[in-house]
C-alpha positions in Angstrom: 51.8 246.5 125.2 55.3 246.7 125.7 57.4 244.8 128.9 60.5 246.4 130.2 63.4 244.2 129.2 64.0 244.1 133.0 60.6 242.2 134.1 61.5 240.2 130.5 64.8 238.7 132.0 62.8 238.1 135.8 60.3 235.9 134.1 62.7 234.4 131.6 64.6 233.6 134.8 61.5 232.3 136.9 60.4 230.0 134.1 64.2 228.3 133.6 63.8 227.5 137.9 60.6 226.3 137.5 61.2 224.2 134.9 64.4 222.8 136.7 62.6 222.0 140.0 59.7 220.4 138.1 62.5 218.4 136.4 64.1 217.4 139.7 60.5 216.2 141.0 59.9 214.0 138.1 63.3 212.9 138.3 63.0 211.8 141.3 59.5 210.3 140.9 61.1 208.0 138.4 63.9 207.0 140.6 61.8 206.0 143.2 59.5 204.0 141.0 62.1 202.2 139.5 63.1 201.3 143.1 60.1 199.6 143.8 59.9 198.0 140.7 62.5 195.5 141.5 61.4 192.5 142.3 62.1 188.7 142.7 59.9 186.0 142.5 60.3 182.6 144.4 58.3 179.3 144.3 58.4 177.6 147.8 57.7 174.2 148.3 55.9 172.3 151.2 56.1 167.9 150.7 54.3 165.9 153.4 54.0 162.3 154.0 50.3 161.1 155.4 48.4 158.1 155.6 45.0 157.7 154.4 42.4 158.2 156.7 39.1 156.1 154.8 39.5 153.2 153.1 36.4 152.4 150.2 36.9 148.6 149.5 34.7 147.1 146.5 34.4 143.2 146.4 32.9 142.7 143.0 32.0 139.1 141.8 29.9 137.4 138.7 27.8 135.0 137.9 26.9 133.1 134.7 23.7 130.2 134.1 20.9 130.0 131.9 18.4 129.4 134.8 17.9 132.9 136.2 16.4 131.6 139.2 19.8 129.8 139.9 21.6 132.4 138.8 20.3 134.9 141.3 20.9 132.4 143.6 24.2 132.0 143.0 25.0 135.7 143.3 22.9 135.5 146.8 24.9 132.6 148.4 28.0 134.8 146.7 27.1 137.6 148.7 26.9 136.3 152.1 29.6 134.3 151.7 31.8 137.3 151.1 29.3 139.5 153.9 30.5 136.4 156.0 34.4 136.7 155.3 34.3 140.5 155.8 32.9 140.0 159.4 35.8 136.9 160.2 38.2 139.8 159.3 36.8 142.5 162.1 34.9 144.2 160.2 31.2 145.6 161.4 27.6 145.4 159.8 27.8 148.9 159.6 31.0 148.6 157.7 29.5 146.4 154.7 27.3 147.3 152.4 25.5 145.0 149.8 24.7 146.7 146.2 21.9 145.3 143.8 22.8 142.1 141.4 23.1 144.0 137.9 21.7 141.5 135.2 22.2 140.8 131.6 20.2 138.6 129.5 22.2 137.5 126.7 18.9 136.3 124.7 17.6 140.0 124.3 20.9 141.2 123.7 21.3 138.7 120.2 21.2 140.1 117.0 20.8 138.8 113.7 21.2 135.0 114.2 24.4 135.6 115.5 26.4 132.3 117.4 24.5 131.6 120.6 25.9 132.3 123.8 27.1 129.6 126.4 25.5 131.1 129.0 22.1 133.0 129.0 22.7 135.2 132.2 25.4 136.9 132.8 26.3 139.5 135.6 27.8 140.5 139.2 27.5 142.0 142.1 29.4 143.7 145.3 30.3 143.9 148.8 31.3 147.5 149.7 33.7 147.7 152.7 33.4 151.5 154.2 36.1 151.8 157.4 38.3 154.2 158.4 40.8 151.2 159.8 43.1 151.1 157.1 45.4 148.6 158.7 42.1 146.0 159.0 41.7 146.5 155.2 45.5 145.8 154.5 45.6 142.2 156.4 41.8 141.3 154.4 43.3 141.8 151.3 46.2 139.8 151.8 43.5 137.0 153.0 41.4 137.5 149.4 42.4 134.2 148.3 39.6 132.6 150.8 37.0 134.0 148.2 38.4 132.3 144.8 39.3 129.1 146.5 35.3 129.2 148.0 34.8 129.4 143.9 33.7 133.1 144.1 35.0 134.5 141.2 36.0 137.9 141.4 35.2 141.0 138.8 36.1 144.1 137.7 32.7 145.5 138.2 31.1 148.4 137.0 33.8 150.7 137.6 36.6 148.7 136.4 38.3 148.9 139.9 38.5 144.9 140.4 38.4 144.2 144.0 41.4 147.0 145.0 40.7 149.6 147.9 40.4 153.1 147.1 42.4 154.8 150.1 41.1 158.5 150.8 42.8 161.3 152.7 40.1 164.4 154.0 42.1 166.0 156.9 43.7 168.0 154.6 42.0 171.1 156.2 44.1 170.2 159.3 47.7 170.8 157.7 47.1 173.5 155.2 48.1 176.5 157.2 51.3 174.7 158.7 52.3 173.7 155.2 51.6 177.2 153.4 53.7 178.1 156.5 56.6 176.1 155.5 56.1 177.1 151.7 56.1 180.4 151.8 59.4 179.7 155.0 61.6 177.9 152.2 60.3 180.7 149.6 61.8 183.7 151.6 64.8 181.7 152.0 65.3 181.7 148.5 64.6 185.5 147.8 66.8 186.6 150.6 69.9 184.6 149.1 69.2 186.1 145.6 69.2 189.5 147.1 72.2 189.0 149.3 74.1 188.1 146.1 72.5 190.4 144.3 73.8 192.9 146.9 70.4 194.1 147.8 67.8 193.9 150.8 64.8 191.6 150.6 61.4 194.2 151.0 57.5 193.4 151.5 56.2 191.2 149.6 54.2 192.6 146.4 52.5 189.4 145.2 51.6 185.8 146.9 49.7 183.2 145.4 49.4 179.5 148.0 48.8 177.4 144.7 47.1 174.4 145.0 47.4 171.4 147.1 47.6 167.8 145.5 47.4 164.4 146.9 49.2 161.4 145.0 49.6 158.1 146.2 53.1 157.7 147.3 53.6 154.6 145.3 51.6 151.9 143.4 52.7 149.2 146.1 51.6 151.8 149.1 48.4 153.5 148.0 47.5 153.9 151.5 50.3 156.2 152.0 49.9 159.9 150.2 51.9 162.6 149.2 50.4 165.9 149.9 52.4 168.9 148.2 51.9 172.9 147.3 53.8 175.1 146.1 53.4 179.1 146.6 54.6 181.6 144.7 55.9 184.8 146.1 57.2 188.1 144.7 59.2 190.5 147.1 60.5 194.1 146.8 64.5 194.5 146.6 65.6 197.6 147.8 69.6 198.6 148.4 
């Protein structure tokens, strides 16, 4: 079947517009994607100064004799004498907590005929301080001395953390949203400089992550005093 060279030239011609309009949509299309494809991204940073709110106190202390009825003893007397020091500083019976003596006989420990030891009992035991007065705990500690010159002498203890305070901060729930606030405040800031000099216009955001919050002692000197800090990432839109 033949066409007449006429309807031949209306197609032709039909197919070349099409094909020009479908060209102009994709065009188009890509222009506008390529639009929204330009981004920035920004790290904002909140810094906050805050004082612990719980102070955990361990007063560890040992004992050494090869009577082990004098030897628990010792660590009793030990024990109320620091309970006793504790409560002369302010603090309350619910405050001050008294863990179990830990024990080691040096006899059972021996091996192989090895050189005897002085003493056969050794061990300690600790007065936990609990308070959320952190200024109570700061003035006690600077009154330690009582204990060693009572002939208390002082340990590590289990956890190796001597007779130092562990200062805690848990009201971090209560400044999260103003500091994610602030973050993501000083972010912008920086996005809408970059696209001022970029000669641009800061859009929606397309991506936001808060990060995580950490909490660092300020200083060794002022573990009492914390750092709290997060920084949140943000990526904007630029349009012209």
């Amino acid at each position: 079947m033949e066409f007449p060279s006429r309807n031949i030239t209306v197609l032709a011609a039909a197919i070349v517009v099409g094909l020009i309009g479908l060209g102009t949509t994709l065009g188009n299309s890509i222009v506008r994607f390529k639009e929204l494809d330009r981004t920035v991204g920004v790290k904002g940073l909140s810094e906050k100064e805050v004082e612990a709110n719980i102070a955990l106190w361990p007063i560890n202390f040992s004992a050494a004799s090869n009577d082990l009825t004098q030897f628990y003893a010792t660590l009793d007397k030990n024990a109320e004498t620091v309970r006793a020091f504790l409560k002369k500083q302010g603090f309350a019976d619910s405050e001050i907590s008294v863990s179990p003596p830990n024990v080691t006989d040096k006899l059972a420990q021996q091996w192989g005929g090895g050189e005897r030891a002085e003493f056969r009992y050794t061990g300690s035991r600790g007065v936990t301080v609990y308070t959320t007065d952190i200024a109570k705990v700061r003035t006690a500690l600077n009154n330690l001395s009582v204990l060693g010159k009572a002939g208390i002498t002082l340990s590590s203890g289990d956890n190796g953390g001597g007779s130092r305070p562990q200062y805690l901060f848990t009201k971090l729930n209560e400044i999260k949203p103003k500091m994610i606030e602030e973050a993501t405040q000083k972010g912008r800031q920086v996005a809408e400089k970059f696209a001022t000099d970029s000669g641009s216009r800061l859009g929606k955001i397309k991506n936001a992550d808060q990060g995580l919050f950490s909490v660092e002692d300020r200083d060794q000197e002022n573990q009492h005093l914390k750092t709290v800090r997060v920084v949140s990432s943000i990526e904007y839109y630029l349009t012209d």
